[in-house]
C-alpha positions as a printed Julia matrix, in Angstrom:
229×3 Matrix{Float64}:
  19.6    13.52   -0.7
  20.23   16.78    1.29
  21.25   16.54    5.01
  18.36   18.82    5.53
  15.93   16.68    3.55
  13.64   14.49    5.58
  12.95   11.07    4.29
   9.97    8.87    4.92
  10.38    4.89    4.37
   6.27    3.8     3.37
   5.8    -0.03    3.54
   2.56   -0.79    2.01
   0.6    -3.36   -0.3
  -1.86   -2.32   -2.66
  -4.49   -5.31   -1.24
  -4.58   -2.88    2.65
  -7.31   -0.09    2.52
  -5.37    1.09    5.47
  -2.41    1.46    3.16
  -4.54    4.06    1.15
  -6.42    5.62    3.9
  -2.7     6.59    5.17
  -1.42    7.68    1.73
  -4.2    10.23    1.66
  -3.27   11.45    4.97
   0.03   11.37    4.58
  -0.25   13.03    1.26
  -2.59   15.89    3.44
   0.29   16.51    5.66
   2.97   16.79    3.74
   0.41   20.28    1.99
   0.46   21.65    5.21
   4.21   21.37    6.08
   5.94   24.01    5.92
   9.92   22.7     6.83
  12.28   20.68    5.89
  11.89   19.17    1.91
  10.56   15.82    2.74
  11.01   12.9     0.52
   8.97    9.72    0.35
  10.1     6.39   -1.01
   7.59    3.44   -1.73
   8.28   -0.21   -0.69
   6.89   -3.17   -0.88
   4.8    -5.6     1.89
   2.24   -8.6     0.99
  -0.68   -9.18    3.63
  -1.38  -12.59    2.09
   2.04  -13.95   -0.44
  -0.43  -17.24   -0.66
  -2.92  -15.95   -1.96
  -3.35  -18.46   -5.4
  -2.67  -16.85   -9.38
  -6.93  -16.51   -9.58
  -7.8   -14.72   -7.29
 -10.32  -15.24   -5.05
 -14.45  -13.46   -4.85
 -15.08  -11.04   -2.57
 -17.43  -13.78   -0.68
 -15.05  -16.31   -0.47
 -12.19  -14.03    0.25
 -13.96  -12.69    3.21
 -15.5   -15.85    4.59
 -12.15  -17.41    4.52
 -10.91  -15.12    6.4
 -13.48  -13.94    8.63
 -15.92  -17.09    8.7
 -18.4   -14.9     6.98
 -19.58  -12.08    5.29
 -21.77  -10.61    7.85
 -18.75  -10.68   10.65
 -16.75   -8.06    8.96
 -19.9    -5.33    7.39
 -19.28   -3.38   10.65
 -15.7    -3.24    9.12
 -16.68   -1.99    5.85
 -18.42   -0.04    6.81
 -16.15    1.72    8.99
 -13.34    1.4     6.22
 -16.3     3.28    3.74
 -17.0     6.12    6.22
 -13.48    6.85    6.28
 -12.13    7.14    2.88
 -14.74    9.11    2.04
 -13.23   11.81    4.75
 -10.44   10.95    2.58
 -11.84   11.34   -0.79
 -11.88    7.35   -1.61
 -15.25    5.8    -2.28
 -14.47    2.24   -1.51
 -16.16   -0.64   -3.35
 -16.21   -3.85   -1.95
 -19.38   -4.72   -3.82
 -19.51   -8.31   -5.76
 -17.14   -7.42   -8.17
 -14.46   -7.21   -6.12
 -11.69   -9.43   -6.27
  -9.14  -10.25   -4.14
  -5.34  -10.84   -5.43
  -2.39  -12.04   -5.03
   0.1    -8.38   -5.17
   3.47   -9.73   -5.93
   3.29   -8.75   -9.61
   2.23   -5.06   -8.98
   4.81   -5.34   -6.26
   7.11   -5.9    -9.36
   6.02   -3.46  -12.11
   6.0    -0.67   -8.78
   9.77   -1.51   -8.24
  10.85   -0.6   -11.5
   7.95    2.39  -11.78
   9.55    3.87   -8.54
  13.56    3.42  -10.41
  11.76    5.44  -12.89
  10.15    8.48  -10.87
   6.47    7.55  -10.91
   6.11    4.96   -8.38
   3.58    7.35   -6.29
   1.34    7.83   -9.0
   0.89    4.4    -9.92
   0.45    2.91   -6.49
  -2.14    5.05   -6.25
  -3.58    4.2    -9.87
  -3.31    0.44   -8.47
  -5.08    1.36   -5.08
  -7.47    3.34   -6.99
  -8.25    0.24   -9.4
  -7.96   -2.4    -6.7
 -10.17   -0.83   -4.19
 -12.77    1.74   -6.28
 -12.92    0.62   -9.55
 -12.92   -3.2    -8.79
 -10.52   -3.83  -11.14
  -9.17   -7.23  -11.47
  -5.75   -6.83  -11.3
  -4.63  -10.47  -11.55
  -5.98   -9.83  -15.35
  -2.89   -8.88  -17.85
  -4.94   -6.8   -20.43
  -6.15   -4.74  -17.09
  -2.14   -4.19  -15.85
  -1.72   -3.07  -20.04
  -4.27   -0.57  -20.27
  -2.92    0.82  -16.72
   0.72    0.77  -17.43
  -0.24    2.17  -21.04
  -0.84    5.47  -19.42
   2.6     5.42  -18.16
   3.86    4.88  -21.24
   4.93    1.36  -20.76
   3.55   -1.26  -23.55
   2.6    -4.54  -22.73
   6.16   -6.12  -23.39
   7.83   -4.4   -21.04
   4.9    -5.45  -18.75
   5.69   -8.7   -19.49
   9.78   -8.51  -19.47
   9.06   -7.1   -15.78
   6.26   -9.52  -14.31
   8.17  -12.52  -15.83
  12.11  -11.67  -14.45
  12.71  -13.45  -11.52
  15.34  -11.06  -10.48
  12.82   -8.36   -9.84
  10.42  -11.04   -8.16
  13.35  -12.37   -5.66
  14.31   -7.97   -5.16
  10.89   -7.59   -4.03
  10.55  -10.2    -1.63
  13.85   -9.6    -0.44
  13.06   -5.83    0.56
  10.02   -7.52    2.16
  12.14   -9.81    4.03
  14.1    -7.23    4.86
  11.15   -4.77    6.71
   9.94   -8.29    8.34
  13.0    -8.42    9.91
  12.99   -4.79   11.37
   9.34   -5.67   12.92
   6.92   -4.23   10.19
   4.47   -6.94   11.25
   1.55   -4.88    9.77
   0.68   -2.35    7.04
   1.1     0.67    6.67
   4.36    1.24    8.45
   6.16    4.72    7.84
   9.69    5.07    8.55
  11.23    8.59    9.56
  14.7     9.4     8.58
  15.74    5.72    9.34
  15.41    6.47   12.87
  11.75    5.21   14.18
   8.36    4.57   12.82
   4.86    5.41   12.51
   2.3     2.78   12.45
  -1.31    2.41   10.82
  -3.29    5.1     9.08
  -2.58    8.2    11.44
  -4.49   11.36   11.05
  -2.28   14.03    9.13
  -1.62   15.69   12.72
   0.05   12.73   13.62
   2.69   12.66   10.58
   2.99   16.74   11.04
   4.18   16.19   14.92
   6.57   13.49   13.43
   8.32   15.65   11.0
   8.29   18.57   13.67
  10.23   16.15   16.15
  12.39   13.74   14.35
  14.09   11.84   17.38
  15.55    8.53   18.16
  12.75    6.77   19.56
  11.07    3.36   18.5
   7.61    4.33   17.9
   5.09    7.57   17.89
   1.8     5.49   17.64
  -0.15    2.91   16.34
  -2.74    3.43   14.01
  -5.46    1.47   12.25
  -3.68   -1.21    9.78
  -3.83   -4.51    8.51
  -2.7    -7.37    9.98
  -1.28  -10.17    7.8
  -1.51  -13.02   10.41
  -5.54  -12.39   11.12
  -6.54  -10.79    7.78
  -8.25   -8.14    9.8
  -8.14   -4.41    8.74
């Protein structure tokens, strides 16, 4: 990487709305900048590491963590008025599921050693959060990773190697450790961070004044002790 080039750390998981509310408007800044070549490099967070192999309904999902459904439609709502600023059209209608991320987490480490780890995130967020696509179900990570060229071996080589598994939640361990408490979180140039879903403005004044300070703002995220986005 160039001394000139900026780089931009994102920690993310594919199960946070936030996570692809701020890739849009990340994505919409980075059009309208105009200096330095920027770089961006994908890594890996999980909101909810316990969540079990089957998934769980979008009713019992939310009630679990919300007590009900009703208690979080404001939320939805407000999550649904934005992405479509955004061009997402959320669906969080009955057939969505809720997962557990770790082996997405897994087939997006070796995508990103490979140079598409952008585009399938957002064919994952895209699946996860539009299409209501369950990804806990193999044949639905095969057709996916089928347009990437992968077949469903090498799907299977990289959800089953533990290696991968224990790199993944290692570089999760590690972000934990520097105080990425929610997601997203976007690093700048190593040097301090940007929290939540920012408006594009917000990532534009961060690239204009890369400086040694501990935090710009804090942005709507999601918070893997409450659950709440």
């Amino acid at each position: 990487m160039s001394e000139n080039t900026i780089k931009i750390d994102v920690i993310s998981d594919v199960a946070c709305p936030w996570c692809y509310v701020g890739k849009r408007r990340l994505e919409a800044a980075l059009k309208e900048w105009k200096g330095a070549t920027v770089e961006v490099h994908w890594h890996p967070f999980q909101l909810d590491p316990s969540m079990r192999s089957e998934g769980m309904n979008r009713e019992t999902y939310l009630t679990s963590k919300f007590g009900s459904v009703d208690r979080v439609q404001e939320m939805i709502d407000h999550l649904s008025n934005v992405g479509k600023t955004v061009g997402i059209d959320f669906d969080f209608g009955d057939q969505w599921l809720a997962v557990n991320t770790l082996e997405m987490h897994q087939l997006l480490h070796v995508a990103n050693q490979e140079g598409f780890g952008a585009d399938l995130k957002e064919r994952f967020l895209s699946a996860y959060f539009v299409e209501s696509k369950h990804l806990n179900d193999r044949s639905v990570l095969y057709s996916i990773l089928k347009d990437f060229g992968w077949d469903a071996t090498k799907v299977d080589a990289i959800i089953s190697d533990e290696q991968i598994a224990d790199e993944v939640k290692t570089e999760i361990q590690y972000y934990q450790s520097r105080g990425v408490s929610g997601v997203p979180f976007f690093v700048f140039n190593d040097e301090f961070g940007v929290s939540g879903a920012q408006p594009p403005q917000v990532f534009l004044e961060a690239l204009q004044s890369i400086a040694p300070v501990n935090a710009v703002s804090t942005g709507e995220s999601c918070d893997p002790n409450t659950g709440e986005c």
